[in-house]
LOMILUM-319053 format. One record per residue (C-alpha): y negated, z negated, x negated; residue in one letter; residue number from 1. Coordinates in steps of 0.05 Angstrom, whole numbers, plus 5000, padded with zeros to 4 digits. Each point is the difference from the previous one (the first is absolute). Example, Ala and Ser with C-alpha at 12.3 -4.5 7.8 and 13.67 -1.06 7.14 Angstrom:
BEGIN
- 5090 | 4844 | 4754 | A | 1
- 4931 | 5013 | 4973 | S | 2
***
This chain:
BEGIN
- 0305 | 4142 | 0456 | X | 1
- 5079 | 4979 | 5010 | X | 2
- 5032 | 4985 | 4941 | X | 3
- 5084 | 4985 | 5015 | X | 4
- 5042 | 4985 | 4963 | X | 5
- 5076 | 5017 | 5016 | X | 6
- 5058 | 4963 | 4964 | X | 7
- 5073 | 5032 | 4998 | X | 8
- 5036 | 4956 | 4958 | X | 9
- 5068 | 5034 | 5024 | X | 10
- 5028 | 5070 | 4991 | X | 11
- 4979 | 5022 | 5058 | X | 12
- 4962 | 5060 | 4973 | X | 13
- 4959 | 5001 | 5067 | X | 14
- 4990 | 5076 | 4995 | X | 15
- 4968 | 5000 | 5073 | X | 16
- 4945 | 4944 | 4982 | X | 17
- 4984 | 5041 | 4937 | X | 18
- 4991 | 5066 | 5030 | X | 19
- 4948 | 4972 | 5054 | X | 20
- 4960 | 4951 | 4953 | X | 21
- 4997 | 5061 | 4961 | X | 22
- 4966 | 5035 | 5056 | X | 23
- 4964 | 4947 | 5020 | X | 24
- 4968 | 4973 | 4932 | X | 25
- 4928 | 5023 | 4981 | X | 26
- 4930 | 4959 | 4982 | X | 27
- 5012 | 4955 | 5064 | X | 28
- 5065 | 4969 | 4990 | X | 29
- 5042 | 4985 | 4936 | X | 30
- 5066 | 4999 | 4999 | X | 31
- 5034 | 4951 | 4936 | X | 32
- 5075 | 4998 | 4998 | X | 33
- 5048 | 4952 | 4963 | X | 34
- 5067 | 5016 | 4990 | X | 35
- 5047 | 5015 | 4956 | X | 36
- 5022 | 5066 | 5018 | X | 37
- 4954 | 5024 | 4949 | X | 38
- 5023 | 5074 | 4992 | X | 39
- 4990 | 5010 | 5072 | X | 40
- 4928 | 4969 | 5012 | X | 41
- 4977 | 5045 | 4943 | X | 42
- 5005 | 5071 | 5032 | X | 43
- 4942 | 4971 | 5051 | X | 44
- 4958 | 4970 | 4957 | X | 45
- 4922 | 5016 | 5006 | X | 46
- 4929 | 4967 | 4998 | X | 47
- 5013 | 4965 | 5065 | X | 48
- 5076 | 4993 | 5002 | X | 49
- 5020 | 4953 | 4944 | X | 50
- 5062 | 4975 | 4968 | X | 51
- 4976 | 4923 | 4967 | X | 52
- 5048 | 4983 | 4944 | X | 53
- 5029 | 4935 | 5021 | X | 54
- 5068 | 4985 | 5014 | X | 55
- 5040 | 4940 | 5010 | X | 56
- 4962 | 4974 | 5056 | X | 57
- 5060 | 4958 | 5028 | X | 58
- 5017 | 4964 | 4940 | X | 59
- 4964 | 4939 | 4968 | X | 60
- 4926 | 5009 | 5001 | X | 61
- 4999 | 5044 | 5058 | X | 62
- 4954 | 4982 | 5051 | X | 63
- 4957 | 4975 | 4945 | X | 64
- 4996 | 5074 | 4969 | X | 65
- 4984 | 5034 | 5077 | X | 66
- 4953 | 4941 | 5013 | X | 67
- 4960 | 5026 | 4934 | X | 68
- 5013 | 5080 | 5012 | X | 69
- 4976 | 4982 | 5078 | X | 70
- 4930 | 4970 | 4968 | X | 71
- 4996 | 5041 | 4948 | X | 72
- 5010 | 5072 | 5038 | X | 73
- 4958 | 4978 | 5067 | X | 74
- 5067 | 5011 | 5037 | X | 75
- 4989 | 4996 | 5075 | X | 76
- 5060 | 5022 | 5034 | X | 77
- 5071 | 4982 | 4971 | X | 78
- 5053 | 5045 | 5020 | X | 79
- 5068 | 4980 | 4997 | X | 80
- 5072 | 5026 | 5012 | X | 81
- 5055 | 4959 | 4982 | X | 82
- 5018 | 4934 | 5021 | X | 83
- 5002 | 4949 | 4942 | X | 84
- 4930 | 5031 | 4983 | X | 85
- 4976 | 4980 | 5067 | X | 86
- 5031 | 4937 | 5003 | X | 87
- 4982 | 4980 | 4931 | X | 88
- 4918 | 5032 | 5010 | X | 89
- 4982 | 4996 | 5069 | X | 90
- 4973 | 4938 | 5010 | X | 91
- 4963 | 4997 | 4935 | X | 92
- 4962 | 5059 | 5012 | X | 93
- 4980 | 4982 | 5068 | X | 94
- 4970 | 4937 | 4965 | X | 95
- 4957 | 5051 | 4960 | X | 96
- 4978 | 5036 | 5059 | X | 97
- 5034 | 5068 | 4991 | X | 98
- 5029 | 5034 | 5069 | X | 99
- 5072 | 4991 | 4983 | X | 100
- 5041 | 5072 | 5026 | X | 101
- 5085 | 4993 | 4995 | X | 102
- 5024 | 5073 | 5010 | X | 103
- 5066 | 5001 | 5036 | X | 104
- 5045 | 5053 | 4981 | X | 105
- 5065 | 5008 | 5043 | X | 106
- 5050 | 4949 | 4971 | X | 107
- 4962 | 4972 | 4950 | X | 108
- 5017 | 4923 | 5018 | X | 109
- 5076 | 5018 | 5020 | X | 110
- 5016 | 4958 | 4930 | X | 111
- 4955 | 4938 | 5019 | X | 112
- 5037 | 4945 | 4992 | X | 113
- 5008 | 4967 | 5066 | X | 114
- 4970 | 4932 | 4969 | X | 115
- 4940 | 5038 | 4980 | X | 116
- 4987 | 5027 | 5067 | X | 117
- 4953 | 4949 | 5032 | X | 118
- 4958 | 4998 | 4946 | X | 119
- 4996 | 5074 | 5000 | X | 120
- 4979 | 5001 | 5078 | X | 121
- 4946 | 4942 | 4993 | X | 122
- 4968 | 5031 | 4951 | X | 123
- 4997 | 5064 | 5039 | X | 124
- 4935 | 4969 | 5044 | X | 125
- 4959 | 5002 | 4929 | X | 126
- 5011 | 5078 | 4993 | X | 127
- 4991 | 5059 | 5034 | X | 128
- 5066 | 5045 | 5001 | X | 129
- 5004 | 5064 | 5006 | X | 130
- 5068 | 5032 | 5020 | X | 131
- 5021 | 5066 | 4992 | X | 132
- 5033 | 5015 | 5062 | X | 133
- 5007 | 4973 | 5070 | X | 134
- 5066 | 4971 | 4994 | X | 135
- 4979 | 4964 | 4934 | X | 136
- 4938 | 4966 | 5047 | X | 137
- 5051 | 4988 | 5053 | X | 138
- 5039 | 4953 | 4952 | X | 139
- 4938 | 4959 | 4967 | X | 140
- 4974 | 4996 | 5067 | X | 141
- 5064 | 4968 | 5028 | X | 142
- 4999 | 4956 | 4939 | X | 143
- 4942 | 4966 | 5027 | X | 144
- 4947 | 5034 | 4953 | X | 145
- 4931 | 4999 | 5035 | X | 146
- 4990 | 5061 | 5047 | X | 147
- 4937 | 5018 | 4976 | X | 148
- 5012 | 5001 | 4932 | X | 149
- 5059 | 5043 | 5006 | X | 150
- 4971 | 5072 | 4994 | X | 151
- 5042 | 5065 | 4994 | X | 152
- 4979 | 5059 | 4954 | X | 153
- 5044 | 5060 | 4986 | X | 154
- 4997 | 5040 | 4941 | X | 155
- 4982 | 5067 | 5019 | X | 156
- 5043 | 5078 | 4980 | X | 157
- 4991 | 5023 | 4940 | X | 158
- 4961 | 5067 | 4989 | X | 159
- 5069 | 5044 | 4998 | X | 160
- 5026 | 4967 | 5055 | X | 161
- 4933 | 5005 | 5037 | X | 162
- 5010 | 5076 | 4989 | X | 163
- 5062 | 4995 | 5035 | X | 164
- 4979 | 4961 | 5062 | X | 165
- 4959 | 5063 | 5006 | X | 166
- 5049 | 5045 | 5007 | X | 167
- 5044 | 5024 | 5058 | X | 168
- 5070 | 4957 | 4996 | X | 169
- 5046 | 5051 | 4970 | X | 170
- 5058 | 5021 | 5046 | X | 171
- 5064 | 4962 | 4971 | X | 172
- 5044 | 5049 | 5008 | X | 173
- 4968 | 5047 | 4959 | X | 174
- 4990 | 4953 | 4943 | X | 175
- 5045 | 5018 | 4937 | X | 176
- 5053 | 4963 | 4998 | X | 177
- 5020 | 5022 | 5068 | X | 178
- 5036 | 5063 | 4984 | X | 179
- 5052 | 4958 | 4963 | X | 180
- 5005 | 4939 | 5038 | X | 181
- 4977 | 4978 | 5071 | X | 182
- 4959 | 4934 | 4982 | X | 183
- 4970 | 4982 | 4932 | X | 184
- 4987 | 4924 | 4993 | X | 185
- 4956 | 4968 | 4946 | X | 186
- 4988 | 4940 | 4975 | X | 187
- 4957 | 4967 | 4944 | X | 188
- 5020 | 4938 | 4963 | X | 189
- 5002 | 4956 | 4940 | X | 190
- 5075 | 5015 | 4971 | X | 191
- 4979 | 4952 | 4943 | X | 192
- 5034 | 4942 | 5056 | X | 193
- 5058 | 5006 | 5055 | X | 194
- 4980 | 5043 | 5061 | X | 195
- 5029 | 5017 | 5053 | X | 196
- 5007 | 5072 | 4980 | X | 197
- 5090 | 4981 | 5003 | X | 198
- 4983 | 4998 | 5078 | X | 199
- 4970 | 5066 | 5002 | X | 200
- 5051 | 5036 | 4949 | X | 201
- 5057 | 4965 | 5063 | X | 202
- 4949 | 5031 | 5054 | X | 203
- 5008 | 5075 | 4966 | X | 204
- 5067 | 4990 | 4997 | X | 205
- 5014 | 4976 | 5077 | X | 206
- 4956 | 5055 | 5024 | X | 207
- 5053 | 5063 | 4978 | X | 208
- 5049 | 4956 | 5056 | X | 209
- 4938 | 5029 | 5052 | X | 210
- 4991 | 5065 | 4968 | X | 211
- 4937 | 4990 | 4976 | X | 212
- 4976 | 5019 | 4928 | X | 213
- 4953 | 4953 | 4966 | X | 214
- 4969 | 5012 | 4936 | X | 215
- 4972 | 4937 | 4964 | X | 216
- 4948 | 4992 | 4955 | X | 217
- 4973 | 4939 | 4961 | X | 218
- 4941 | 4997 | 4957 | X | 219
- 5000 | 4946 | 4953 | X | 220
- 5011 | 4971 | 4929 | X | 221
- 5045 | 4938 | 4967 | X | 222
- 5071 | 4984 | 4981 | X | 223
- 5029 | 5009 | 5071 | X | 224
- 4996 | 5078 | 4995 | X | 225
- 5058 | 5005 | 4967 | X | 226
- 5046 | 4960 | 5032 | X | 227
- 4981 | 5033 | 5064 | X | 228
- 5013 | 5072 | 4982 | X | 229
- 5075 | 4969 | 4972 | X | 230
- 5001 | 4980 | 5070 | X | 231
- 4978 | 5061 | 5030 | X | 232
- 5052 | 5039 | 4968 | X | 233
- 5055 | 4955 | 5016 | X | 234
- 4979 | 5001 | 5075 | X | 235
- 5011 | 5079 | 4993 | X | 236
- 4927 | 5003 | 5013 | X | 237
- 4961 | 5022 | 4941 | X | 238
- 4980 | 5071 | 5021 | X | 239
- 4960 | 4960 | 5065 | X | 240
- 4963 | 4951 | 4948 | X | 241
- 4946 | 5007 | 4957 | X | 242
- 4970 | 4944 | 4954 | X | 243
- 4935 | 5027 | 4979 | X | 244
- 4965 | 4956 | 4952 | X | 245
- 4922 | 5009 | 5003 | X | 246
- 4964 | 4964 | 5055 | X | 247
- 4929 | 5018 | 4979 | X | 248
- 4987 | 5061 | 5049 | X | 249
- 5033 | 4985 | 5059 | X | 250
- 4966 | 5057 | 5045 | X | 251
- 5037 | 5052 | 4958 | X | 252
- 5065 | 4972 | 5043 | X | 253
- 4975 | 4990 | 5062 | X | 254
- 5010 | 5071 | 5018 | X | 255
- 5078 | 4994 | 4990 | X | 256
- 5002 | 4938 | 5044 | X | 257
- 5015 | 4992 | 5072 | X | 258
- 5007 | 4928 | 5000 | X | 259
- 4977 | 4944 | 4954 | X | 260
- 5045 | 4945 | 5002 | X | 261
- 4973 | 4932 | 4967 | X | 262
- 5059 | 4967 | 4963 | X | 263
- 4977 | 4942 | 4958 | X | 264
- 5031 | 4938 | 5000 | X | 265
- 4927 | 4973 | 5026 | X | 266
- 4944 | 5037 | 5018 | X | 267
- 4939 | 4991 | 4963 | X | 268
- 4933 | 5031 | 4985 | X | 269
- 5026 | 5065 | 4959 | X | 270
- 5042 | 5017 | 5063 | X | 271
- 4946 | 4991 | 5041 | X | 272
- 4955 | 5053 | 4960 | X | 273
- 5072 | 5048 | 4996 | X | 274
- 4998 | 4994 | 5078 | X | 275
- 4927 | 5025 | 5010 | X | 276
- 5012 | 5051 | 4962 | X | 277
- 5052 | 5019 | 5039 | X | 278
- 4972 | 4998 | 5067 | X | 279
- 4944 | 5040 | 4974 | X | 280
- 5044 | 5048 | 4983 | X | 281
- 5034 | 4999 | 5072 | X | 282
- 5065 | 4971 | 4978 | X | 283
- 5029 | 4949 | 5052 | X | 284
- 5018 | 4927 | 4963 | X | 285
- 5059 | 4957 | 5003 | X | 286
- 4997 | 4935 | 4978 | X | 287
- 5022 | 4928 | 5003 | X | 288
- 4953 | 4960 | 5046 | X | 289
- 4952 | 4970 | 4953 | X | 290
- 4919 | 4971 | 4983 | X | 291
- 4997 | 5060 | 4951 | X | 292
- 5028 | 5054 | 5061 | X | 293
- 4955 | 4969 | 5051 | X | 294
- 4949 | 5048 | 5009 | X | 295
- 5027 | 5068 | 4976 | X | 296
- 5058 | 4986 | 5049 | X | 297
- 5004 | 5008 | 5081 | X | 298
- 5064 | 5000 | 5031 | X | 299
- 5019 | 5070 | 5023 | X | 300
- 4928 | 5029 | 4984 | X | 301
- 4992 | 5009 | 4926 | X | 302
- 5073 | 4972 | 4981 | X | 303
- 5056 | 4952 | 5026 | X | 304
- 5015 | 4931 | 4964 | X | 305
- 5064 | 4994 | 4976 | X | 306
- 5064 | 4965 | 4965 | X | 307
- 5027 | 5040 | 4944 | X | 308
- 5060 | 4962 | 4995 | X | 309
- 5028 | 5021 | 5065 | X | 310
- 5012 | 5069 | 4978 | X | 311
- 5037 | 5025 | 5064 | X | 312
- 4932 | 4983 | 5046 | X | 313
- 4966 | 5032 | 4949 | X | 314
- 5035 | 5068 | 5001 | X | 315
- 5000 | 5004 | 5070 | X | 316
- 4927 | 4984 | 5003 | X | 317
- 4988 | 5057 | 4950 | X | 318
- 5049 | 5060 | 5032 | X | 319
- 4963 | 4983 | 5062 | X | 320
- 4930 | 5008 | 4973 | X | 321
- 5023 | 5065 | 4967 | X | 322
- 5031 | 5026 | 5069 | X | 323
- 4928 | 4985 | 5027 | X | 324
- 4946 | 5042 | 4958 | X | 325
- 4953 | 4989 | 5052 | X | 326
- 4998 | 4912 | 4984 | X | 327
- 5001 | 5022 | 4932 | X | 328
- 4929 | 5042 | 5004 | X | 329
- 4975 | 4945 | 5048 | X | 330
- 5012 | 4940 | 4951 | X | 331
- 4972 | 5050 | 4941 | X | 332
- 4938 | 5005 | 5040 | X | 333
- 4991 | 4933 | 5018 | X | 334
- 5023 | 4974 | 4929 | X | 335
- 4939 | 5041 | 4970 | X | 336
- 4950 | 4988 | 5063 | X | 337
- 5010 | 4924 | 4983 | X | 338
- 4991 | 5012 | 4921 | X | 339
- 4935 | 5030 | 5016 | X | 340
- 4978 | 4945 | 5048 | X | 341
- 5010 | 4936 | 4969 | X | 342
- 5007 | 5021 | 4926 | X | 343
- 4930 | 5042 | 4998 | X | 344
- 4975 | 4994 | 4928 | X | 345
- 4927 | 4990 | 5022 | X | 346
- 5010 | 4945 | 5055 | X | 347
- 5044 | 4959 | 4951 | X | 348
- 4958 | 5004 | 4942 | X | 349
- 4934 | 4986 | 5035 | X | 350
- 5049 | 4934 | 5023 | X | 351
- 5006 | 4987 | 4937 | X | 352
- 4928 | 5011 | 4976 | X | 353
- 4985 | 4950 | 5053 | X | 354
- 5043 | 4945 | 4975 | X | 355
- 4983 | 5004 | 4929 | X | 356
- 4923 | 5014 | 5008 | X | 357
- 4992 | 4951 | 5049 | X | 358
***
């Protein structure tokens, strides 16, 4: 039996990890979780997926109270996400014998402090790390981190958006919003932090200079909502925007976008998952180039990479693809064939099941 235990001493909220240890868990493998996002570990809670009530694991006493909970729990496998953890843990429990698995989430060590660095990448030959998309292993790999103990495991669709792989990639232009304007964008972000939602309320704007009507929609929460619907309405624009607040059931907007346009500052897990969704639903992505956009994105198949803060590039891209209806069922096809290929539910969980029953 595999007993692991996982340690997110962050805020992470790893809802991806979560979901698949909860399919995962069952009389031969344990899963024991530390962290303090208390609230949130709850809802999965279960004989065989286990929230231990210890916190404060990087202050005084730390290592001494894992060294104990290791012995005392017959932990083999530590899992763990964010970097102090690793660097202050690693080492101590490859001394105990436990495989030792770093999960690297797209920009999860953009804060490292360049001093810390080294340390970080020499420690990387005692674990194995498992990235979450290709770009991510691209950059540990040029780091220097040993090849074969750099392994890549996605996180497959959810059941919803499973359901929507299956189905036939709805024509855009019959999608709703396209009796009032000729493109409906969407994006989902964090508005609880500066976006970059000012350089698509400017792209809206530029594109009535090319006669083309864009409606805008952005699905989030946090104190950045209001200041951009001020701004909407003194760009003259607030009939094209909408600034919905609930993010929880994304595949009840999919069917009112033609594009999804990634717009956080940084890419990161959360817009990874927003971005499979997507494609499943046979919306084309624009994005940033990025670890986290890697593997959902192929230039001119299933979306183009982009740079939201030339606006005028942007706009012309965009009139163009809605001239050409035939790219834009092409890259709605191939955005949801790809979905369906690399992000199968089955193939990534039996990865998984492999790693932490091994």
């Amino acid at each position: 039996m595999s007993k692991v235990l996982f340690i997110d001493t962050g805020l992470s909220c790893p809802v991806l990890l979560a979901e698949t240890f909860d399919q995962l868990v069952g009389p031969s493998l344990t899963v024991l979780v530390v962290s303090p996002n208390r609230d949130f570990y709850r809802r999965w809670q279960k004989d065989y997926f286990r929230l231990l009530p210890l916190d404060n694991l990087l202050g005084f006493g730390g290592s001494w109270k894992l060294r104990r909970l290791i012995k005392k729990e017959g932990v083999t496998k530590l899992l763990l996400l964010e970097v102090p953890e690793k660097i202050r843990f690693t080492k101590m429990a490859a001394k105990l014998g436990l495989q030792v698995i770093w999960l690297e989430a797209p920009a999860n060590s953009l804060s490292l402090k360049v001093e810390l660095r080294p340390k970080l990448d020499n420690l990387a030959k005692l674990a194995t790390s498992v990235c979450f998309t290709a770009g991510v292993r691209e950059s540990r790999l040029a780091a220097g981190w040993p090849e074969a103990q750099v392994r890549l495991l996605r996180f497959g669709l959810k059941p919803v958006e499973a359901t929507l792989a299956a189905m036939p990639v709805f024509p855009w232009q019959n999608r709703p919003s396209a009796l009032k304007h000729d493109l409906t964008i969407g994006t989902v972000v964090d508005l609880s932090e500066v976006q970059k939602i000012e350089e698509l309320l400017r792209l809206v704007k530029s594109t009535d200079e090319l006669a083309l009507s864009i409606q805008l929609i952005v699905i989030g929460e946090g104190g950045e909502r209001g200041k951009l619907a001020w701004l909407a309405k003194k760009m003259d624009i607030e009939n094209q925007v909408w600034l919905v607040g609930e993010r929880s059931r994304l595949d009840k907007w999919y069917s009112f976008f033609d594009l999804l346009i990634i717009s956080s500052r940084q890419a990161d897990i959360e817009d990874l998952r927003v971005a499979q969704g997507a494609l499943a639903a046979g919306i084309p992505v624009l994005a940033a180039e990025s670890e986290a956009m890697s593997d959902c994105l192929v230039e001119g198949e299933s979306g183009y990479w982009v740079d939201l803060s030339k606006t005028d590039e942007l706009a012309a891209m965009l009139k163009s693809l809605y001239q050409d209806s035939a790219k834009m069922k092409a890259m709605s096809m191939a955005g949801q064939k790809r979905a369906k290929e690399i992000f199968n539910n089955d193939e990534c969980l039996e990865a998984w099941g492999g790693l932490v029953n091994s």
